[in-house]
C-alpha positions in Angstrom: 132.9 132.9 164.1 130.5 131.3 161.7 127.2 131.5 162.2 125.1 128.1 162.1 121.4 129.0 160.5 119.3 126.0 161.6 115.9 125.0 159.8 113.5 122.8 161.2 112.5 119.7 159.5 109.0 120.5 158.9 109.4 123.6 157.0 111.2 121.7 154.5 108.6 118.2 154.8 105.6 120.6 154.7 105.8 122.7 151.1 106.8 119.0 149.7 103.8 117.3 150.6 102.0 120.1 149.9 102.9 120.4 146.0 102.7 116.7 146.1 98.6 117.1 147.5 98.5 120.1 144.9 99.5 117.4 141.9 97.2 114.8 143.0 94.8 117.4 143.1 95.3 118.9 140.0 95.7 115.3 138.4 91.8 114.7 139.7 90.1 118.2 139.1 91.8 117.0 135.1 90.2 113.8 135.2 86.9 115.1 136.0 86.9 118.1 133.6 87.9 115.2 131.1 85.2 113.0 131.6 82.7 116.5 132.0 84.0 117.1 128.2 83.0 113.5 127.1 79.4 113.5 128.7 78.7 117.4 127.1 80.3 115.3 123.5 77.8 112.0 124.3 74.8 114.1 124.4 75.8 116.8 121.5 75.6 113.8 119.7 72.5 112.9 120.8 71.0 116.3 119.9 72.6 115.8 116.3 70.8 112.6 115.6 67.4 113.9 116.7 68.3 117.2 114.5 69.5 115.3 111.4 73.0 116.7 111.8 74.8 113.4 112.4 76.2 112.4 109.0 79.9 112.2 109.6 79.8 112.1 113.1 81.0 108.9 114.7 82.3 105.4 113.7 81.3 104.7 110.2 82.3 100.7 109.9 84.2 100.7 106.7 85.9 98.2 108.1 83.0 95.9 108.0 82.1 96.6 105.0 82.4 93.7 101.5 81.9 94.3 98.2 80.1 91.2 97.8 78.2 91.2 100.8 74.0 90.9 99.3 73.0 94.5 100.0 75.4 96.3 102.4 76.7 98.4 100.0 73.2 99.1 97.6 71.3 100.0 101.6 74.1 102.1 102.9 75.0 99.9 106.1 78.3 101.0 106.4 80.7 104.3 105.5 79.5 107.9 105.7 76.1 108.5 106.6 75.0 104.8 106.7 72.7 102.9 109.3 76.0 101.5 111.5 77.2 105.2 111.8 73.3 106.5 112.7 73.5 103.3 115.2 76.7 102.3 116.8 77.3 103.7 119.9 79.9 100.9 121.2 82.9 101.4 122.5 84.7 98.6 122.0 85.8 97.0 118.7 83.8 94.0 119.8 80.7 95.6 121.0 80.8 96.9 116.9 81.5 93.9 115.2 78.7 92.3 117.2 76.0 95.0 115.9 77.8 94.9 112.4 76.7 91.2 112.0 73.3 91.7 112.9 73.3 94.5 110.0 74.4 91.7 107.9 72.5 89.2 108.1 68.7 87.8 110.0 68.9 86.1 113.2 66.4 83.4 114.7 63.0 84.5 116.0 63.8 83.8 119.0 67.1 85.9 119.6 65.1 89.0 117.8 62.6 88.6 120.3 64.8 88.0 123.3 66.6 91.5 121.7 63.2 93.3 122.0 63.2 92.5 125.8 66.5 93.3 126.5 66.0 96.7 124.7 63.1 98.0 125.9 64.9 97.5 129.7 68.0 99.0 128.3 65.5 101.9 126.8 65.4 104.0 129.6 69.5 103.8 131.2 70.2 106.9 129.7 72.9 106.7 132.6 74.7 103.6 131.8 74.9 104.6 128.5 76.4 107.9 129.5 78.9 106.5 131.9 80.4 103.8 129.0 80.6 106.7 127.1 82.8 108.7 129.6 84.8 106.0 130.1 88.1 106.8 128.2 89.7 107.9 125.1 88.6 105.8 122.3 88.6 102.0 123.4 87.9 100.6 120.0 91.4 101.1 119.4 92.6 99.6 122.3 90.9 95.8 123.2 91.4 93.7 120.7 88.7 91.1 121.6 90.2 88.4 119.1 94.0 88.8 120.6 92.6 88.5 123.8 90.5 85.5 123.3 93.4 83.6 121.6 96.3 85.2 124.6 93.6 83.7 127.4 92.7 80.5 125.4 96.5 79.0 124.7 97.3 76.8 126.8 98.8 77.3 130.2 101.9 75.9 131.7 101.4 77.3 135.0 104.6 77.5 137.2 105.1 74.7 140.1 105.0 76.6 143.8 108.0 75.8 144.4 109.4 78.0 141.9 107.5 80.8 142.5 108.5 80.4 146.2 112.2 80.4 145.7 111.6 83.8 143.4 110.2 85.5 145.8 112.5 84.1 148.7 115.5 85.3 146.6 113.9 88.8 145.7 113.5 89.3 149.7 116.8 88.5 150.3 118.0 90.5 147.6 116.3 93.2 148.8 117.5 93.1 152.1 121.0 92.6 150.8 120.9 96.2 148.5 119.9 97.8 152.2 122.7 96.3 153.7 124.5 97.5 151.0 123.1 101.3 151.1 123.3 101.6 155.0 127.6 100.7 154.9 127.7 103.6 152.2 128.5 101.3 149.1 131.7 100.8 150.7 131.0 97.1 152.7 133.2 94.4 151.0 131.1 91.7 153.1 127.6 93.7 151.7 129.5 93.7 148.0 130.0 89.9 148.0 126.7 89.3 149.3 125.2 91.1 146.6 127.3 89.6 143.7 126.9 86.3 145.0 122.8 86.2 145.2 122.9 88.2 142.1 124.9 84.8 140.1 121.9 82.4 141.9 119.5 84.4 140.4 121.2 84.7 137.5 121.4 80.3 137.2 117.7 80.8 138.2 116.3 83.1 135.7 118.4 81.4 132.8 116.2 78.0 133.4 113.4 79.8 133.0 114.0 82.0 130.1 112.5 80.1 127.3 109.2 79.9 129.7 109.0 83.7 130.7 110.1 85.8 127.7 107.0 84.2 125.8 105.0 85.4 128.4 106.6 88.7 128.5 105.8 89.2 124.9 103.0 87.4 125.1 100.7 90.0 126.7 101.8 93.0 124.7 99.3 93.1 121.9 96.3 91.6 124.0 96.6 94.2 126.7 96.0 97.5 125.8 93.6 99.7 127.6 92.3 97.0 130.0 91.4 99.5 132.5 89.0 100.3 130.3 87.5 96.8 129.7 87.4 96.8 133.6 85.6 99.9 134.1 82.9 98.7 131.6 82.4 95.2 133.4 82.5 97.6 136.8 79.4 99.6 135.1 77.9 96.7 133.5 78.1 94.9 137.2 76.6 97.8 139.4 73.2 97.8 137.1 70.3 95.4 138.2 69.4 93.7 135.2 66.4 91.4 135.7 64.7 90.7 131.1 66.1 86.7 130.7 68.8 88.0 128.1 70.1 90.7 129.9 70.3 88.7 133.0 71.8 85.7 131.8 74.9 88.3 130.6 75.1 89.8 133.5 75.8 86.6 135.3 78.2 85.5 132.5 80.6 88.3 133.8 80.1 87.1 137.7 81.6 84.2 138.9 79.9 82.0 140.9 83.3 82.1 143.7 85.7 84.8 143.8 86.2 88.6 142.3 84.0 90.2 139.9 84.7 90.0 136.6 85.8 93.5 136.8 88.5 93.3 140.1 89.9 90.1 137.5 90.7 92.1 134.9 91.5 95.3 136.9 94.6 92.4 138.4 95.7 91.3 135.0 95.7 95.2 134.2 98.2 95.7 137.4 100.5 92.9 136.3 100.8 94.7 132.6 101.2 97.9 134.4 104.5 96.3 136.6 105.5 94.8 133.5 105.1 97.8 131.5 107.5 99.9 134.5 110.4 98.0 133.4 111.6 101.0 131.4 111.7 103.4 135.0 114.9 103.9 136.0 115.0 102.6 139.1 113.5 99.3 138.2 115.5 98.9 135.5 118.4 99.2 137.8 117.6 97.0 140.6 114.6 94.8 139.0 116.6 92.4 137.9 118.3 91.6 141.3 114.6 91.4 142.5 114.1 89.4 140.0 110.7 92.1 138.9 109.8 90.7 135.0 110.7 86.6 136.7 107.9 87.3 139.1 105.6 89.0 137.5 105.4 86.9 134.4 105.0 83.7 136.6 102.0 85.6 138.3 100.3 86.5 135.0 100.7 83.4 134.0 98.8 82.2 137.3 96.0 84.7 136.3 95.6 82.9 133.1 95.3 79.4 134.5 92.7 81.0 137.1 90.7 83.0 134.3 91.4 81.9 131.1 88.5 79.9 130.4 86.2 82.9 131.4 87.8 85.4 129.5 85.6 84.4 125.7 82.4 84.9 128.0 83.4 88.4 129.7 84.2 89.7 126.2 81.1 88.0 124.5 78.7 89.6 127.3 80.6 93.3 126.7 80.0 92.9 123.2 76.4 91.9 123.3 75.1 94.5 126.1 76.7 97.3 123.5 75.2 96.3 120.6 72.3 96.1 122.1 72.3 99.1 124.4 73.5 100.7 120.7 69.9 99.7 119.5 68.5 100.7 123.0 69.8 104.3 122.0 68.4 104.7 118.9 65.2 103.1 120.4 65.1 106.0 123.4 65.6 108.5 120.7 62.8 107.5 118.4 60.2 106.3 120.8 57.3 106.3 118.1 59.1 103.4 116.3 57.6 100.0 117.0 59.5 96.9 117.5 58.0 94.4 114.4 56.1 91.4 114.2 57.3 88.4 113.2 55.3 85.5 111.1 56.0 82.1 110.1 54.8 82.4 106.8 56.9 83.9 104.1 56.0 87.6 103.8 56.5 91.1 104.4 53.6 93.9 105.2 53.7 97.4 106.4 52.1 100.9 106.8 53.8 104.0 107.0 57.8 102.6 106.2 60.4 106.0 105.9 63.6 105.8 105.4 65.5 105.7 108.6 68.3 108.0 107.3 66.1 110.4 106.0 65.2 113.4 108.1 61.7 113.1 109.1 60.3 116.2 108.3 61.0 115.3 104.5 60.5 111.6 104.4 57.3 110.4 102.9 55.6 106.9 103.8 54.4 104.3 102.2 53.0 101.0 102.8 53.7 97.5 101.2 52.0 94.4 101.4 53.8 90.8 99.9 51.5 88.3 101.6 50.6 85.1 99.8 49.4 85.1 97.4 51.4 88.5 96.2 54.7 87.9 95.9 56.2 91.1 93.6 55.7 94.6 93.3 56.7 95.5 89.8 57.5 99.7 90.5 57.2 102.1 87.3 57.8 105.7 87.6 59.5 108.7 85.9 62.6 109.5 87.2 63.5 110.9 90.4 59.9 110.0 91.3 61.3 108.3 94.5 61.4 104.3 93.0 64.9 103.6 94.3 64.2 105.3 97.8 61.1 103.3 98.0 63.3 100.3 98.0 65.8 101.5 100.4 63.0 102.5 102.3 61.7 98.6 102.7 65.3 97.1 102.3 66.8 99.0 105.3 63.7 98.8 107.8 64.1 94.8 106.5 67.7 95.0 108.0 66.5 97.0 111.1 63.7 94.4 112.1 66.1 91.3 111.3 68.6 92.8 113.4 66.1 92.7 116.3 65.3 97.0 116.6 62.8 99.2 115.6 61.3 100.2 112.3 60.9 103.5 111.1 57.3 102.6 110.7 53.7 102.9 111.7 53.7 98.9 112.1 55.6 96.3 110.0 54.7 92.3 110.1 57.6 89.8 108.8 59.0 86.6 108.4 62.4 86.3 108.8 64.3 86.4 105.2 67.4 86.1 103.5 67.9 90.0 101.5 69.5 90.5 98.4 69.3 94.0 96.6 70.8 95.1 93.1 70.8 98.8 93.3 73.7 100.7 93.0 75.7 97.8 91.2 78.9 99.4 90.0 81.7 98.3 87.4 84.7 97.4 88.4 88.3 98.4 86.7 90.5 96.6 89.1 88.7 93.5 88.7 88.1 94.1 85.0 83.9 93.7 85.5 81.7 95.6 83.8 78.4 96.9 85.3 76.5 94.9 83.6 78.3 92.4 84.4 78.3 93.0 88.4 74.7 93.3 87.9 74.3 89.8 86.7 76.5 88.6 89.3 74.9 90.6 91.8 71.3 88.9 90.4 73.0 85.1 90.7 73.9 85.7 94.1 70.4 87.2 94.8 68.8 83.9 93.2 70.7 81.4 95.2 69.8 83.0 98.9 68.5 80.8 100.7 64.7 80.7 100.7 62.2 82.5 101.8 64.1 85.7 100.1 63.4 89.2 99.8 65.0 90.7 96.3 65.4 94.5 96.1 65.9 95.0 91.9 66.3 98.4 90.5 66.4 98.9 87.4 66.8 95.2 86.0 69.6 94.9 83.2 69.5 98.8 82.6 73.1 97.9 80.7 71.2 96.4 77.6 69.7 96.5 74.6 65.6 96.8 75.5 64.4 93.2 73.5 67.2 91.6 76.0 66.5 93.8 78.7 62.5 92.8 78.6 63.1 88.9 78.2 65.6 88.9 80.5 63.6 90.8 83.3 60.9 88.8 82.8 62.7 85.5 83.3 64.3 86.7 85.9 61.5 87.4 88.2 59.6 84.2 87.2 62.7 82.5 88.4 62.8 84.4 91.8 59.3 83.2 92.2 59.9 79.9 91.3 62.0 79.7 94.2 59.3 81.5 97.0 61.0 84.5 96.7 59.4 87.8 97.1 60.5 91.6 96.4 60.4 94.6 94.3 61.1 95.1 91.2 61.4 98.8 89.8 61.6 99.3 85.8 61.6 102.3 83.1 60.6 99.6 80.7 56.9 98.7 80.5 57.1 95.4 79.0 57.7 94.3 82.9 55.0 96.0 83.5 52.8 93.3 81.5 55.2 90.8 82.9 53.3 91.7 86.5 50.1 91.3 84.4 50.7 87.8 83.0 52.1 86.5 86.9 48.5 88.2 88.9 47.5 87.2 91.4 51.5 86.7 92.4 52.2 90.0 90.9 51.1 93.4 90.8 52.0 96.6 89.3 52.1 99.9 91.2 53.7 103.6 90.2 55.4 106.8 91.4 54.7 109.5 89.3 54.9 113.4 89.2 53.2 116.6 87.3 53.6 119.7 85.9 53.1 123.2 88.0 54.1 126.0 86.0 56.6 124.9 84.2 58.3 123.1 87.1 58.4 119.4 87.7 56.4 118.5 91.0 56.7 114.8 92.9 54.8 113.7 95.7 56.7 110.6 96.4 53.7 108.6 96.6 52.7 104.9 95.6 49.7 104.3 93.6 48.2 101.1 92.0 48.5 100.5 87.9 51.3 101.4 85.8 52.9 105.0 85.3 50.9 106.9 82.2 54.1 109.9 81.9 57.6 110.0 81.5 59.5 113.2 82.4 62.9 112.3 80.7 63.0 115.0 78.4 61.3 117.6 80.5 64.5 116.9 83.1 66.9 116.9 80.5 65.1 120.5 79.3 64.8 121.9 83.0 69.5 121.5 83.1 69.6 123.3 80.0 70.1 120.5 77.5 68.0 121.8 74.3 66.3 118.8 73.2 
């Protein structure tokens, strides 16, 4: 006689729900050594910026980068080791094209001075920034602000209630026709009919609505990856009291006046992609079509659109603007000496102490400039490597910095807002079959016709001439940029500018970098002085490499 063993149920239920607890938990001690990993990376990269180790180290905005943009290129804005990369903390590709356009080009007084406000009360939430940078993997690869702008803002054919009633009405009876059909063991020919003949109604229904939801299907593929993470930053950006004008009028751009957050909006349309997106399971992909899963769900994101839509340009402009400006807010926290500038109606620029913001400290030295009316150009002579070129950078890049509404690397800088231009690292061009002389006098007609008041950045005017063209040239050149109520800097090897600056004083002055010799060994101080350089150390450089001259 056989013997019968019997088990009771719960020693089989228990271990299962058991390793299914053990998963989940697993799945949530991962998640939070993830996110521990990404707060320990968001503050090494703190430390590296205070400790001038950040060159290569985070997003470098090549892709905002033009050729024929006025001075991007000559101030290293963008690429390796340039201002956006010492900058941009943003995590989405819109919070980074908003900063990049303030790199680019001055905004109103106004907006710069509505930025300080916002900045100084974004300053201290070291926590908010933290958390949007735990957020996820890398969202600037995800949200593409511009696809989702243009998915919300088509227009919307929502579906009459009546058809979205009949859907659901013939997905429940579906449903309750497949149980029918399981409980009689697959083998019920009344079950079997049942099920074929709601499966042909919903067949006639689906087909008169296929050219209306496979749009819509397709529709939200490219607009909707890594929305989750859109609506954890609108959850962070909601759960902060924010009280500056700016800051406040964003926040309540991303709360409705009736309804869900901002946030719980998004986090919906998220859940619709995410029943959309589980067509490919098995199981749906065997029954979903008898319930009728991609009919319902498109006609329901569809309905989110007409709801949300419209509000969609102003969630994604507010995400945008609170990360470029918490990205300035950053750099602001981590250089607390630099003061936010003053700005002046009359044309202008004036400043003590300017260094290079992507110099290291320790090694930059400052130096002061003063174009006030009447003096409108610095004409800069110095031997080489005496620090001409970084003196422009120097005054170009904290131009960009104060136009962009953030600190200066500066004891104090007073300016009016100006168009920039800069010819400094002008560059030939084989592809486009343009010589560097002739970028450079390109580069200079683009520099004349900026719109006025303009601040000019010239180094080494027409170096790619003979000098009798070189000196006439020069000279007319900056008369012309005067002429027009521009002012700027002019650096030179060649003297004759030098009594160009001479002939133009009051409106011009000359002033020099210069070094000496100690030992044998070429010394520079990297300091301005008045007058015009008396030495020239090309030959005692071409000497010091080895070059027996």
């Amino acid at each position: 006689m056989a013997i019968q063993l019997w088990i009771p149920l719960w020693v089989v239920v228990f271990p299962i729900l058991l390793f299914i607890f053990l998963i989940l938990r697993h799945a949530q001690a991962d998640r939070a050594a993830t996110r521990m990993q990404r707060a320990i990376h968001f503050y090494e990269r703190g430390l590296a910026r205070l400790e001038h180790r950040w060159h290569g180290l985070g997003e470098t905005g090549d892709r905002f980068s033009d050729p024929q943009h006025p001075y991007a290129a000559d101030l290293d804005i963008f690429g390796r080791g340039s201002l956006f990369q010492l900058l941009s903390t943003a995590r989405t590709r819109g919070g980074e094209a908003r900063l990049a356009a303030w790199l680019k080009g001055p905004s109103p007084v106004s907006e710069l001075r509505a930025r300080h406000q916002a900045i100084a009360e974004l300053r201290p939430l070291l926590h908010l920034r933290e958390q949007l940078a735990i957020l996820g993997e890398d969202f600037r690869t995800g949200v593409n602000p511009e696809h989702l702008t243009q998915w919300a803002a088509a227009p919307v054919v929502p579906f009459a209630k009546w058809q979205r009633s009949l859907a659901l009405i013939f997905a429940i009876i579906a449903g309750v026709i497949l149980l029918w059909w399981f409980s009689t063991s697959f083998m019920g020919v009344e079950s079997r009919i049942a099920l074929i003949l709601i499966a042909v109604v919903e067949g006639l229904f689906s087909t008169t609505l296929r050219d209306r939801i496979l749009p819509i299907i397709h529709g939200l593929h490219a607009p909707s990856h890594d929305l989750d993470l859109l609506s954890g930053i609108l959850t962070e950006l909601e759960s902060v009291d924010l009280i500056s004008p700016p800051l406040a009028a964003l926040q309540a751009s991303i709360r409705p006046p009736h309804g869900d957050s901002a946030s719980k909006r998004i986090a919906r349309l998220r859940r619709l992609q995410e029943l959309l997106d589980s067509r490919d399971n098995v199981v749906v992909r065997m029954f979903g079509p008898l319930l009728l899963w991609g009919t319902q769900t498109a006609m329901a994101i569809e309905q989110w659109r007409a709801e949300n839509g419209a509000f969609v340009p102003q969630w994604l402009h507010a995400v945008a603007e609170i990360e470029a400006l918490s990205a300035l807010a950053g750099y602001s926290y981590e250089h607390p000496e630099d003061p936010f500038p003053e700005f002046t109606e009359t044309a202008g620029i004036a400043g003590e102490q300017l260094q290079h913001p992507l110099m290291d400290p320790a090694r930059a030295i400052p130096n002061g400039i003063a174009l006030t009316s009447p003096l409108g150009l610095y004409v800069v002579s110095g031997s080489n490597m005496s620090g001409k070129s970084t003196f422009l950078r120097t005054v170009g890049t904290n131009a960009v910095l104060a136009l962009a509404g953030a600190p200066v690397r500066a004891a104090s800088l007073t300016l009016s807002v100006l168009s920039l231009g800069a010819s400094i690292r002008t560059v030939d061009s084989l592809e486009g079959g343009v010589s560097r002389f002739m970028a450079e006098l390109l580069r200079l007609r683009q520099i004349l016709e900026l719109p006025a008041p303009a601040l000019f950045l010239l180094d080494e005017l027409l170096a790619g001439t003979n000098s009798h063209d070189r000196a006439i040239g020069a000279a007319g050149l900056v008369r012309a940029l005067l002429a027009r109520a521009a002012i700027g800097i002019a650096t030179t090897h060649d003297l004759s500018l030098a009594r160009v600056a001479d002939e133009l004083a009051p409106r011009a002055i000359n002033v020099h970098f210069e070094d000496r010799l100690e030992a044998g060994a070429l010394v520079f101080d990297y300091r301005m002085r008045p007058g015009v350089v008396q030495r020239s150390n090309a030959l005692d450089l071409m000497r010091a490499v080895g070059l027996d001259v």
